[in-house]
N, C-alpha and C positions, 0 to 999 in steps of 0.2 A: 470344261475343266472339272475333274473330281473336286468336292468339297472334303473338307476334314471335320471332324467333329473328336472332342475330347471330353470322354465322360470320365466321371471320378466315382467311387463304389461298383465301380464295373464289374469284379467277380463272380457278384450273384442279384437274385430278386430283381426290382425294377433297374439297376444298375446293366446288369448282363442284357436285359431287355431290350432297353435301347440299342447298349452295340449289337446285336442281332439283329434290330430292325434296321436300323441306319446300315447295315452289312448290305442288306437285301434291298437295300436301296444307293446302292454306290459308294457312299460314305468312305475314304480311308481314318482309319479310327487313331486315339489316341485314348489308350484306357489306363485307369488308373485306382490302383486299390495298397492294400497293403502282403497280399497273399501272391506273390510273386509266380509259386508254382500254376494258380488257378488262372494267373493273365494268362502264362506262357498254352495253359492249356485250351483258354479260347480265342487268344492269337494264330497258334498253327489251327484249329479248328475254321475260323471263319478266314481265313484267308485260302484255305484248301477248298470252301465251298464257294466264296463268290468272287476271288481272284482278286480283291483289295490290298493292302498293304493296314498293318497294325503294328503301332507301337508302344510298347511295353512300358510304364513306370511305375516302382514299386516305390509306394513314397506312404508315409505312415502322418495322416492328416493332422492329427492330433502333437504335433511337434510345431518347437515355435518356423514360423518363415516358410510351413512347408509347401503353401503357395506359390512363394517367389521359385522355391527352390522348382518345381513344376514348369513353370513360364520359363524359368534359365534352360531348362532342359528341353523344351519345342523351340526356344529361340536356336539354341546350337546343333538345332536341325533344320532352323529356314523352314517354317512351317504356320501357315496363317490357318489360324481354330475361325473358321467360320460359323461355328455351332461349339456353344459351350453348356457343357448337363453339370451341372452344379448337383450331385444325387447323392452324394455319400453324408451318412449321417445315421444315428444313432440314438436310443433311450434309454431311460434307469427306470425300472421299476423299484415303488416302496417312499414312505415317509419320508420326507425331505432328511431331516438331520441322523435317518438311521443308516442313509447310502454316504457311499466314501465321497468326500469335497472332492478328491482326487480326480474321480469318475465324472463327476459333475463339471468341472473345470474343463475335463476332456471334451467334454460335451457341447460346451461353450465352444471351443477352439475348434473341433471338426462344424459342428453345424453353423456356425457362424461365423467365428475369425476366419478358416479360411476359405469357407465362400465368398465371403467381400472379399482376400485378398484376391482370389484368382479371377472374379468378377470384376476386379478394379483392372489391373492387368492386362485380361484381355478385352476390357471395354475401350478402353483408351486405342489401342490398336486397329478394332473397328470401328470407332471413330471416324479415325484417320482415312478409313480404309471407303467410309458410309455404306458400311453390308457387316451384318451377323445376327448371330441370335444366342441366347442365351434361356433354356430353361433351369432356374431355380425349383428344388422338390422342396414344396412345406408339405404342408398336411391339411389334416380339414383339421385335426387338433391343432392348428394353428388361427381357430376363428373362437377360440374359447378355453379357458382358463381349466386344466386337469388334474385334482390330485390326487398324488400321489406318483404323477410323471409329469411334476409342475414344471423343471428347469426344461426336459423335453421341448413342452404345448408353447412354452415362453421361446425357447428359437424356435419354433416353428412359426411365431407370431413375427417376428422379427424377419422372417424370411417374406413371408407373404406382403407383407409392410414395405418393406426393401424394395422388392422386384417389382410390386405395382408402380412406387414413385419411382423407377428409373424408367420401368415401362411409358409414365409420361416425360420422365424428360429427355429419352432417348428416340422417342416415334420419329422424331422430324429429321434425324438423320439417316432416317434407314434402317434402324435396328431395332429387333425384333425380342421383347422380353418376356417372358411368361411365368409366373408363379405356376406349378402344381401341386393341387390340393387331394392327392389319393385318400381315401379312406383304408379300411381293413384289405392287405394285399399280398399276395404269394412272398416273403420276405425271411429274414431269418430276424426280422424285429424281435418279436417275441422272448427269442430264444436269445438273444444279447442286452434286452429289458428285463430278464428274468420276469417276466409276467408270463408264465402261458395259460392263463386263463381269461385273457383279452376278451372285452364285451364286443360279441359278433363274430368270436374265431376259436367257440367251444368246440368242442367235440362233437359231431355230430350236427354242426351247424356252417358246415366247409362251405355252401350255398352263398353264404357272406359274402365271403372273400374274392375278393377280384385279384383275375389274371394277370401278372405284372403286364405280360403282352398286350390287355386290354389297355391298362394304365398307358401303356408306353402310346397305341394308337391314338389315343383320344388326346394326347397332349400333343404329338404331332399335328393331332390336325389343328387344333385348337391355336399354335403356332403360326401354321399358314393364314389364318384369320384374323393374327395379330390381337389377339386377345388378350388382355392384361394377366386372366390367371381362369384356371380350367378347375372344379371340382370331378374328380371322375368317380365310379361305382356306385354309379344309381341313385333313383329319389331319397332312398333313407339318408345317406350324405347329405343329400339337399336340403332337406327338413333339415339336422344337423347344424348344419352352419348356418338356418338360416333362424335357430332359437331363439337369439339374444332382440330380435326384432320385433321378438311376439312377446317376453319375457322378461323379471325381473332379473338379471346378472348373477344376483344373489342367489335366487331361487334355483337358477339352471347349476352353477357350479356348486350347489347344496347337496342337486339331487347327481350328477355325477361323481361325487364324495360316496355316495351310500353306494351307487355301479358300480364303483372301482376299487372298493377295500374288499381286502381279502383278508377273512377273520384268521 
């Protein structure tokens, strides 16, 4: 029986990645972003190349309930998400009190409020069901405190956090949880953090950067393994999140204060 998988930032970057990969691997999709034209245009796209079924929800994350409002809409299609990409999500570049609260708030409500809501949702259902899985996307800025993209590094801490502890209290029924921890990655981050001067994603320094494609394989596999949470894009990542172990706290988030100000 085909599986279903429903990702959410599906449009572009590691979002679009998955449904592509999950395409090419049987998957009928269920994508979700806020650019309506961009689903329709990789809906008829990946359905024309590998004969699945895709369907379409344009739902704007950042609005209250827009979770539930999600799950109402695969319920009144009889439709069990046995893979759930928790991926949409978002950063503010700049001094905490110089960005809009507004911004910030939104930020909170896409990367966090409704990841738990759609995570709660459809966790309960596989449950019931004892089969699913569930990749949440943090970050590796979610193993250490960033400023100047503080409320960012802070849900991405909160994600990683989350998905490990359901990862254990979910193993014994069968499902299957994953935090992913990408580093620098093909994304339109940048460019909607208004940072584009991001440490490892200068100009002339593209070598960095990992292929969402890449991201998106290494956490599939990493899923099959049942692994609690996956760092992908190389040793530098590794070193990275594995600072705080060799390191005073203080010292580490001192010295990426002086990385990450832009005079």
């Amino acid at each position: 029986m085909t599986k279903t998988a429903l990702i959410t930032g599906a449009s572009s970057g590691i979002g679009k990645a998955f449904a592509e990969e999950l395409a090419q691997r049987n998957y009928n999709l269920i994508i979700v972003a806020r650019s309506n034209s961009l689903l329709v245009e990789l809906k008829e796209k990946l359905e024309s190349q590998y004969g699945i079924k895709v369907t379409v929800i344009c739902q704007d994350l950042s609005l209250p309930r827009a979770g539930e409002s999600i799950f109402n809409q695969v319920k009144q299609e009889n439709i069990f998400v046995d893979l759930l990409v928790n991926n949409a999500g978002f950063g503010d570049y700049g001094r905490f009190t110089d960005r809009t609260l507004s911004k910030q708030l939104d930020m909170i409500q896409v990367n966090i409020t409704a990841l738990v809501e759609l995570t709660y949702l459809f966790l309960q259902e596989m449950k019931t069901q004892g089969k699913g899985e569930i990749i949440n996307v943090s970050s590796i800025a979610g193993y250490q405190p960033l400023p100047y993209l503080s409320v960012y590094a802070a849900t991405k801490a909160f994600v990683l956090s989350f998905s490990e502890a359901l990862w254990a209290e979910y193993k014994s029924y069968g499902i299957k949880i994953l935090a992913l921890c990408p580093g620098p990655t093909e994304s339109k981050f940048p460019e909607v953090a208004e940072f584009t001067n991001f440490p490892g994603m200068e100009k002339g320094n593209q070598s960095s950067i990992a292929k969402a494609e890449d991201v998106v394989k290494n956490a599939l596999s990493a899923l099959e393994k049942s692994q609690a949470n996956v760092v992908t894009g190389g040793i530098g990542n590794q070193i990275v999140v594995n600072l705080s172990r060799f390191f005073p706290r203080e010292l580490i988030v001192s010295g990426v204060e002086k990385q990450f100000r832009q005079n």
